[in-house]
C-alpha positions as CSV (number, residue, x, y, z in Angstrom):
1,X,-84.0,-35.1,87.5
2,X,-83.0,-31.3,86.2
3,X,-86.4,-30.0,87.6
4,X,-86.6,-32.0,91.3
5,X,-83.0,-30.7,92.0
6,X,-84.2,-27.2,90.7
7,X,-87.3,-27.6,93.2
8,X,-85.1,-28.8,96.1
9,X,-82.7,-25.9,96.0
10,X,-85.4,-23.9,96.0
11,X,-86.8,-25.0,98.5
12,X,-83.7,-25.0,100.5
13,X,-82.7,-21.3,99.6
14,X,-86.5,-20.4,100.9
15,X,-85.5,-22.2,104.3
16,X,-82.6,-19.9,104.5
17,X,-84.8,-17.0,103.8
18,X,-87.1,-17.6,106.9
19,X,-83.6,-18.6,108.6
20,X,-81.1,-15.8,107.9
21,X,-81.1,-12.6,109.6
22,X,-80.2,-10.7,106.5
23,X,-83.8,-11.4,105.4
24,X,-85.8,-9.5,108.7
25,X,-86.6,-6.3,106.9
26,X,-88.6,-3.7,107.7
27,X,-91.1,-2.5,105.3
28,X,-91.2,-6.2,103.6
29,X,-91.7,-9.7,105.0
30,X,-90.1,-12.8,104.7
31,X,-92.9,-14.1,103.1
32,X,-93.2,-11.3,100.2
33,X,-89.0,-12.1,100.2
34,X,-89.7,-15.8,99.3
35,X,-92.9,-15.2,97.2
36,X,-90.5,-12.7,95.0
37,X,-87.4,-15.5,94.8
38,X,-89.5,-18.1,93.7
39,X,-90.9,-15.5,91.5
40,X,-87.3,-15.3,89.8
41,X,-86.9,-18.7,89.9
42,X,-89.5,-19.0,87.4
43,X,-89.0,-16.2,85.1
44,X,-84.9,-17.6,85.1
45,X,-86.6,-21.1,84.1
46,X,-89.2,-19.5,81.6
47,X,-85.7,-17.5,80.2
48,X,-84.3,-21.3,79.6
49,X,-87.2,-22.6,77.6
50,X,-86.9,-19.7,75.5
51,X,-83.6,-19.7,74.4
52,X,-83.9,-23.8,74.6
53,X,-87.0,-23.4,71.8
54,X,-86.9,-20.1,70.4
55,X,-83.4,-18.7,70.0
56,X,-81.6,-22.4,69.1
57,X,-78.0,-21.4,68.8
58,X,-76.7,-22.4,71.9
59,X,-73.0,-21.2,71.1
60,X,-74.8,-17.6,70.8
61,X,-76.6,-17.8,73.9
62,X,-74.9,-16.3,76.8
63,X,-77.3,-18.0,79.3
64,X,-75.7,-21.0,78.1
65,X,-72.3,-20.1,76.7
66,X,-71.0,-19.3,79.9
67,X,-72.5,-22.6,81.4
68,X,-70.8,-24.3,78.8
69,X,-67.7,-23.5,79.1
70,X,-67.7,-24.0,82.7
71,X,-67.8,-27.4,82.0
72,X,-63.8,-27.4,80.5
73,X,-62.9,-26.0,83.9
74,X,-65.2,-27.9,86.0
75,X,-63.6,-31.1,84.8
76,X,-59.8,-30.3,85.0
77,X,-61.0,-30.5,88.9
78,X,-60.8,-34.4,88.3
79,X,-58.0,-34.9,85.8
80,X,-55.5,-32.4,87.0
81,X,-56.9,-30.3,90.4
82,X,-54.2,-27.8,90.8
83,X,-55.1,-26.7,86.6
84,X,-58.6,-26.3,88.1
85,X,-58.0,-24.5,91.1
86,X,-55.5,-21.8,89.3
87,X,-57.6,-21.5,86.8
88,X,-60.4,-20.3,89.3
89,X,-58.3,-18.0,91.4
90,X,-56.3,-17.1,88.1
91,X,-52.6,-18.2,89.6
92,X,-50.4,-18.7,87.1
93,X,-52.8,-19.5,84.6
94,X,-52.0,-16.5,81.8
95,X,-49.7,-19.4,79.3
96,X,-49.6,-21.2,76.4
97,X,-50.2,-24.7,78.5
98,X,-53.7,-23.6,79.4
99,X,-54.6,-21.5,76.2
100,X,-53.9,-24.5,74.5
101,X,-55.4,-27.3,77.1
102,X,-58.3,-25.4,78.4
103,X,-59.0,-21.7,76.9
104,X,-58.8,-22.7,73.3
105,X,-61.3,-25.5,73.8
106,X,-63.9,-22.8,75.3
107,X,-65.8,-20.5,72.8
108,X,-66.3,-17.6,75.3
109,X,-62.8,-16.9,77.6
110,X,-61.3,-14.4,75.3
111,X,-63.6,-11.9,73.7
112,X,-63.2,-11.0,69.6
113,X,-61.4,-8.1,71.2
114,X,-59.3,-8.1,74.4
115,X,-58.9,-4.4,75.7
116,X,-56.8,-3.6,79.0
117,X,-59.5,-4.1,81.4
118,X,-60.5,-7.6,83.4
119,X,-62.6,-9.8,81.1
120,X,-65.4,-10.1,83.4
121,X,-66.4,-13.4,80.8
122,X,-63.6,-15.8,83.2
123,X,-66.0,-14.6,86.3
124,X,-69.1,-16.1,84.9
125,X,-67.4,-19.1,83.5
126,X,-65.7,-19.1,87.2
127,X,-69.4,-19.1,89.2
128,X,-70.6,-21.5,87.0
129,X,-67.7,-23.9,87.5
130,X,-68.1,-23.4,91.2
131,X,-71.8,-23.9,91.4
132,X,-71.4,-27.2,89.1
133,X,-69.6,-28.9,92.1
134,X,-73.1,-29.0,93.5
135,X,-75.6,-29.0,90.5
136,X,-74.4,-32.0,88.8
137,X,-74.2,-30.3,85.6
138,X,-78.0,-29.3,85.3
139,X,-78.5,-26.0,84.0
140,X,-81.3,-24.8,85.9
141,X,-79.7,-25.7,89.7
142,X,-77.4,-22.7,88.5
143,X,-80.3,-20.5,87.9
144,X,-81.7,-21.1,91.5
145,X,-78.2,-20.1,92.9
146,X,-77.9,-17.0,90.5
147,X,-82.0,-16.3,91.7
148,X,-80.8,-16.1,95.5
149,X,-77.8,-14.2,95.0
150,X,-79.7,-11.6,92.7
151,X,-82.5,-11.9,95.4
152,X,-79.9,-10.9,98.3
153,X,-78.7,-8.2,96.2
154,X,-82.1,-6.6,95.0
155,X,-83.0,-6.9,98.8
156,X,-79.9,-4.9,99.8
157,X,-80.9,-2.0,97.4
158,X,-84.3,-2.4,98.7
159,X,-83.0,-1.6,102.7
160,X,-81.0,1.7,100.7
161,X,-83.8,3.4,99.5
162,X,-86.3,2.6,102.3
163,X,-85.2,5.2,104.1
164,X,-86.2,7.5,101.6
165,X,-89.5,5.7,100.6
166,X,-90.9,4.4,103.8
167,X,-94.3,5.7,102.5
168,X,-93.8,3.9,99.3
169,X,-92.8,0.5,100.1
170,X,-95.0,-1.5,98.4
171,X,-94.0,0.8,95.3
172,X,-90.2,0.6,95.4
173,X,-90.4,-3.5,96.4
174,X,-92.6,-3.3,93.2
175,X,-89.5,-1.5,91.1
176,X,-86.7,-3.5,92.4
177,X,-88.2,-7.2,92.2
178,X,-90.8,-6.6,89.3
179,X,-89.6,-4.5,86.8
180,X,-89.6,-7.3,83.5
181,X,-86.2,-6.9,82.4
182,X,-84.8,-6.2,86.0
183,X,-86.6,-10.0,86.2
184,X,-86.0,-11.8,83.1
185,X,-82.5,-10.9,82.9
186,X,-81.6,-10.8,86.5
187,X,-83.0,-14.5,86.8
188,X,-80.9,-16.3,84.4
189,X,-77.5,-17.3,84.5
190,X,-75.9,-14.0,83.2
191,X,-73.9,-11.4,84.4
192,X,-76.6,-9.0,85.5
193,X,-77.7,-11.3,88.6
194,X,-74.4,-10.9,90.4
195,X,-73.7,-7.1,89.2
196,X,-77.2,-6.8,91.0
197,X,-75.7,-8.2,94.1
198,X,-72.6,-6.1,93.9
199,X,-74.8,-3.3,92.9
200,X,-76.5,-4.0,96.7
201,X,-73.7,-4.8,98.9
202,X,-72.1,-1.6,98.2
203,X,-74.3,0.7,98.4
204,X,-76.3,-0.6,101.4
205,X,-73.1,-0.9,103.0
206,X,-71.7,2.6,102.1
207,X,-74.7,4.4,103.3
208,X,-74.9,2.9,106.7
209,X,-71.3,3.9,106.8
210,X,-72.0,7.7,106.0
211,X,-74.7,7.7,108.0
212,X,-73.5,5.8,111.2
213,X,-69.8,6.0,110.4
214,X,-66.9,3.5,111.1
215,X,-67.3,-0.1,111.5
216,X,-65.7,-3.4,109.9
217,X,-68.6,-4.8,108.9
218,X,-69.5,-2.3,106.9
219,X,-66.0,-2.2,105.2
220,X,-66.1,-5.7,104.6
221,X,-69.5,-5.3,102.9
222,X,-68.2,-2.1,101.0
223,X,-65.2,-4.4,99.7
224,X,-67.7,-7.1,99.0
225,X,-69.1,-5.0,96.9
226,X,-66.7,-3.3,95.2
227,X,-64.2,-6.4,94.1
228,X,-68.0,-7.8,93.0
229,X,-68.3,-4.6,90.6
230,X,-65.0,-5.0,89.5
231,X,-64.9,-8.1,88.3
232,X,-68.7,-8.1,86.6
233,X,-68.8,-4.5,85.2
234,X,-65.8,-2.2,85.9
235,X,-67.4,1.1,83.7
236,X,-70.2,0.5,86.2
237,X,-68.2,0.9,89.3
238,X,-66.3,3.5,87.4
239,X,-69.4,5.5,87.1
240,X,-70.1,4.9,91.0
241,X,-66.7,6.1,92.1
242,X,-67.8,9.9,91.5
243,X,-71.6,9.5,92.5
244,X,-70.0,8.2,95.9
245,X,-67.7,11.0,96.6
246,X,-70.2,13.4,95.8
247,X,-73.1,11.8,97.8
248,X,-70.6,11.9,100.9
249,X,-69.5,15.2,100.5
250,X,-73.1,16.3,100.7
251,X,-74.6,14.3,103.3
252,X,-71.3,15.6,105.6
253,X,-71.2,18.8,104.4
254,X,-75.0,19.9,103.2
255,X,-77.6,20.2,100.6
256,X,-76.8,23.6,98.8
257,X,-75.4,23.6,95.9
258,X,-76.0,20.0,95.5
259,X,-76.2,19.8,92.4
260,X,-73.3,21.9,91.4
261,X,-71.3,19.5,93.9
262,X,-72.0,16.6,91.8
263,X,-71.3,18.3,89.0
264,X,-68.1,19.2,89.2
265,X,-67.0,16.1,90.9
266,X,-68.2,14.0,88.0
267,X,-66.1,16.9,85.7
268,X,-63.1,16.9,88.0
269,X,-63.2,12.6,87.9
270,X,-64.2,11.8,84.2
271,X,-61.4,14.8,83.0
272,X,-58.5,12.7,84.8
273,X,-59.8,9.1,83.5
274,X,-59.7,10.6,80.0
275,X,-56.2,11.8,80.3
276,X,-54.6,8.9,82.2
277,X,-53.7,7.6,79.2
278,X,-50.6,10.4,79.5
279,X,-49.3,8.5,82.4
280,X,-50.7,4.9,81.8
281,X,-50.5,5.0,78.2
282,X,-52.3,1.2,77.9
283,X,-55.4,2.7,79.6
284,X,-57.0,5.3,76.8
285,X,-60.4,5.6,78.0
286,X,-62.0,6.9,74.5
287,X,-60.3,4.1,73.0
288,X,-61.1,1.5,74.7
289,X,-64.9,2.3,74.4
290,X,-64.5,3.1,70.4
291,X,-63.0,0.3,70.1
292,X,-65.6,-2.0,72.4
293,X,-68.8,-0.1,70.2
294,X,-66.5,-0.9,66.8
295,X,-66.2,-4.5,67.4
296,X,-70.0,-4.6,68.3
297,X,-71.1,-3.1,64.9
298,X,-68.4,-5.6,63.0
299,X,-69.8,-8.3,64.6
300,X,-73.5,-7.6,64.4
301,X,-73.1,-7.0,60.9
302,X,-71.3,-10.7,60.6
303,X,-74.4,-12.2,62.3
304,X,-77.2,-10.0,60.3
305,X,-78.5,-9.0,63.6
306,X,-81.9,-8.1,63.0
307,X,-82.3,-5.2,65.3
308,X,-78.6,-3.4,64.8
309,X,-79.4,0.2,65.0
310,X,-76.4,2.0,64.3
311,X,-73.9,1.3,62.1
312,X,-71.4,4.2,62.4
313,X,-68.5,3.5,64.1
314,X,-67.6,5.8,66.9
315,X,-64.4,8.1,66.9
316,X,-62.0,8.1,69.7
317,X,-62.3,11.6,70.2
318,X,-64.3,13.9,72.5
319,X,-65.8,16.4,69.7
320,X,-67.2,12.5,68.6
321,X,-68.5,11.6,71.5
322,X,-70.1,14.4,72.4
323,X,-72.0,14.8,69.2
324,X,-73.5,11.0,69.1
325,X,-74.4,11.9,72.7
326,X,-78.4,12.9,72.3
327,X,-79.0,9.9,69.5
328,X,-77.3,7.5,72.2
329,X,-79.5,8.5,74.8
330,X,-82.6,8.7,73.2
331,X,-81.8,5.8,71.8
332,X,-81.6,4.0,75.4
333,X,-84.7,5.7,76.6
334,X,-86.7,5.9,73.9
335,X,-86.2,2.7,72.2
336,X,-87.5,0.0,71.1
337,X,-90.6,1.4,70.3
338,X,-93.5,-1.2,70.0
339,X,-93.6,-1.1,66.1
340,X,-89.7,-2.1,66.1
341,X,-91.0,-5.6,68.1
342,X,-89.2,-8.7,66.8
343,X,-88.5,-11.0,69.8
344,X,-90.2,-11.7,73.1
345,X,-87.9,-9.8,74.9
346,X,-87.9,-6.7,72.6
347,X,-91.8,-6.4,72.8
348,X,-91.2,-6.8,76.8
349,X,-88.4,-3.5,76.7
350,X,-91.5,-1.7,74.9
351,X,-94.0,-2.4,77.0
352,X,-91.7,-1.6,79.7
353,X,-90.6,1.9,77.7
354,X,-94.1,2.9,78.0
355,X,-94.6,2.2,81.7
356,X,-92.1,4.3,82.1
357,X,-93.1,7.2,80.3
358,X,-96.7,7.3,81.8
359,X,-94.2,7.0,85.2
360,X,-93.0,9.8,83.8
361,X,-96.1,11.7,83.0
362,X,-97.6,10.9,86.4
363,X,-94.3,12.6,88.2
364,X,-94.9,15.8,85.7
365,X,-98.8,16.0,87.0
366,X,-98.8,14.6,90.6
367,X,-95.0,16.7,91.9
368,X,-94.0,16.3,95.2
369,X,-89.8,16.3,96.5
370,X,-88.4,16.2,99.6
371,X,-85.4,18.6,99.9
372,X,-84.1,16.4,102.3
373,X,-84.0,13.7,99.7
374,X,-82.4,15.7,97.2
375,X,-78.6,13.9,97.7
376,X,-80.1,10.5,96.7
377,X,-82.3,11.9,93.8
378,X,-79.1,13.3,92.3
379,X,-77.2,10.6,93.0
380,X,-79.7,8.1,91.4
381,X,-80.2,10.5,88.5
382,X,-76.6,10.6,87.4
383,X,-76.0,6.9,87.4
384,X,-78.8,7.0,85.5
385,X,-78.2,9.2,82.5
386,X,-74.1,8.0,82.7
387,X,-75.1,4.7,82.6
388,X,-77.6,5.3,79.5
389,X,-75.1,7.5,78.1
390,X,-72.3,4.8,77.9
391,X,-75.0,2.3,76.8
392,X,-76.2,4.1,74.1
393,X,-73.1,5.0,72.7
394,X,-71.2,1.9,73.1
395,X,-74.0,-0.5,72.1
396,X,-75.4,-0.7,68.6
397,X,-78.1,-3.3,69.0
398,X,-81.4,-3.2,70.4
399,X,-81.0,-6.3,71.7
400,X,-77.8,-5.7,73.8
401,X,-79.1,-2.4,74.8
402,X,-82.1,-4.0,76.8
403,X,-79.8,-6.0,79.1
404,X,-77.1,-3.6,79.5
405,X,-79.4,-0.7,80.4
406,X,-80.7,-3.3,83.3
407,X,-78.5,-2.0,86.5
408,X,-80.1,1.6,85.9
409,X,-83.5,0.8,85.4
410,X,-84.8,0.6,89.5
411,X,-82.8,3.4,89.8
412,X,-84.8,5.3,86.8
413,X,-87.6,4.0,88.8
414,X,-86.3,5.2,92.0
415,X,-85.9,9.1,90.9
416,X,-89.6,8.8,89.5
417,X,-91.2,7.2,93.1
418,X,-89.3,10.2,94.8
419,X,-91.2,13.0,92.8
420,X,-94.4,11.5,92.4
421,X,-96.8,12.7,95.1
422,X,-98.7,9.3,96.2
423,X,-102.2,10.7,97.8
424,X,-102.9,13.0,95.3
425,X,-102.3,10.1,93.2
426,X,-104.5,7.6,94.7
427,X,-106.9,10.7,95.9
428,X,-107.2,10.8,91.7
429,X,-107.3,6.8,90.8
430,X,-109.2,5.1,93.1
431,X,-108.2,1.5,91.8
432,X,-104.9,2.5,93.1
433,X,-106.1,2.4,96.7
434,X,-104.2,-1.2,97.2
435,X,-100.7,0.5,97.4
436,X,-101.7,2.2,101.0
């Protein structure tokens, strides 16, 4: 029964594609749309099987932890609805009655640490519990929802950068649907899928706006996306905040300097985040992530993670920070190499590592930028290397650092596609000649 629903939403979210006009595209059909959906579809199933037969533990699972615990809420709905409905717009709902009737009975709504930030846990829980009203509690109906809504956000990133890589559309399609982790771990039902949607509704949204100015349906999609991102991932809308100021600045002021510009509005913006602690004392930045990379290491060590790299416990201090800065980021670029394999998904990141690095070596022999393009590249490139940076240092397992490095990776492969010159590329490899 799990698999004919599965197939039926499916094919009811492909109807929708050839239906809605959010899908009409230029540079990509409806066709290749559906093709890559269904793709998803697939890799979110093939992501089930494996943590149904290889990794057992279900409670350590998050594609099924969340799912799980959904289940608590999803049935207050029909013992006691107006528990379940503040629960899922969180009314009222921060008290002993439902830490003892509902959160206590879940193993994932409070973290082994609980900083001053949103626990973007209760929003997976929440979309699961919602998406249960229609899935009848099969697992893999959610990963068809999470596969559209990943699909509509990948899409949305995919109408950003077309501008920029109309030339290379079969390329950057190629980046943003295909990239194995960007696929595996957008697929399933985890976090990443709908921080790929948020990811997508704001910055499609946000560019049309600088570029064609006022309107409120671009607001409402730049809102969209923001309350998305804050509720998934806050450090990664935190790291947008001063990539978007800076790419506005530019594209209304101009191109010299640019890089200087985004420089000193990521100084100006990360200097006052590390000192509002002096006003907001509950919000110390450099605590907060010492303390999110300490718990990490404590509780890797509990479990014998296999593939915990680092074991030092970062300082909340800046001299710290600053130090374990190069080891973090190599670490996230670098790693795992393909002699540290011990897991499906860690031989996929190394495979993927490599690809990357001939990428890499291709943009160093076949150079070619656009001046004109050089407010995106920058823009790309810093949410990049912040995002890596914050990854590396915050996350001491190879494991974790695979997933969380996810929302950067079609950007990594964005800056790459906008320096590599294409015909002398396929003037060079002849195989190639299929990307024309």
């Amino acid at each position: 029964m799990e698999y004919l629903l599965t197939i039926l939403y499916t094919a009811f979210f492909i109807f929708l594609i050839f239906r809605i006009p959010f899908f009409e595209t230029n540079g990509l059909s409806r066709k290749f749309i559906a093709i890559f959906f269904v793709i998803k579809v697939i890799a979110g199933v093939l992501l089930s099987l494996v943590y149904t037969f290889y990794y057992t533990d279900r409670s350590t699972a998050d594609i099924f932890k969340y799912f799980d615990d959904s289940k608590v809420m999803h049935d207050a709905l029909f013992q006691k609805p107006v528990d379940f409905f503040k629960m899922l717009f969180g009314y009222k709902n921060d008290n002993a009655y439902f830490d003892n009737n509902y959160y206590k009975i879940m193993n994932n709504w409070y973290r082994p640490y609980e900083p001053n930030v949103y626990n973007d846990n209760h929003t997976i829980i929440r979309f699961n519990a919602i998406v249960r009203l229609v899935s009848f509690g099969y697992y893999n109906v959610h990963t068809v929802f999470m596969c559209f809504l990943s699909t509509i956000g990948l899409l949305a990133l995919f109408k950003t950068f077309f501008h920029f890589l109309k030339e290379k559309r079969k390329e950057l399609a190629i980046v943003l649907f295909l990239i194995p982790s960007v696929l595996f771990w957008g697929s399933g039902v985890l976090k990443e899928g709908l921080l790929l949607l948020g990811l997508g509704m704001l910055l499609l949204n946000f560019i049309k706006f600088v570029n064609h100015g006022f309107s409120f349906r671009l607001i409402i999609g730049i809102i969209v996306g923001l309350l998305i991102l804050a509720y998934m991932k806050y450090y990664i809308l935190t790291i947008l905040i001063p990539l978007l100021i800076s790419y506005f600045i530019i594209a209304k002021t101009t191109n010299r300097f640019a890089i200087i510009k985004y420089t000193a509005v990521i100084i100006i913006f990360f200097g006052v985040l590390l000192n509002i602690h002096r006003i907001f004392p509950q919000y110390n930045v450099l605590e907060i992530l010492s303390q999110k990379q300490n718990s990490f290491v404590y509780l890797a060590e509990s479990l014998n993670a296999g593939s915990l790299v680092n074991r030092n416990l970062l300082q909340p201090s800046v001299s710290d920070f600053i130090l374990k800065t190069p080891k973090a980021l190599y670490t996230v670029f670098f790693r795992p190499f393909i002699f540290e394999v011990n897991s499906p998904f860690t031989l996929m990141a190394a495979i993927e590592n490599m690809m990357f690095l001939i990428l890499f070596i291709f943009s160093l022999f076949f150079f070619k930028f656009k001046k004109e393009n050089i407010n995106i590249l920058l823009f790309c490139l810093f949410f990049v290397l912040i995002t890596f940076l914050l990854t590396g240092l915050t996350t001491p397992v190879l494991g974790a650092v695979v997933r969380y490095k996810v929302p950067a990776l079609p950007f990594l492969a964005i800056v790459l596609l906008l320096v590599i010159d294409k015909e002398k590329v396929l003037t060079k490899f002849k195989f190639l000649n299929f990307l024309h």
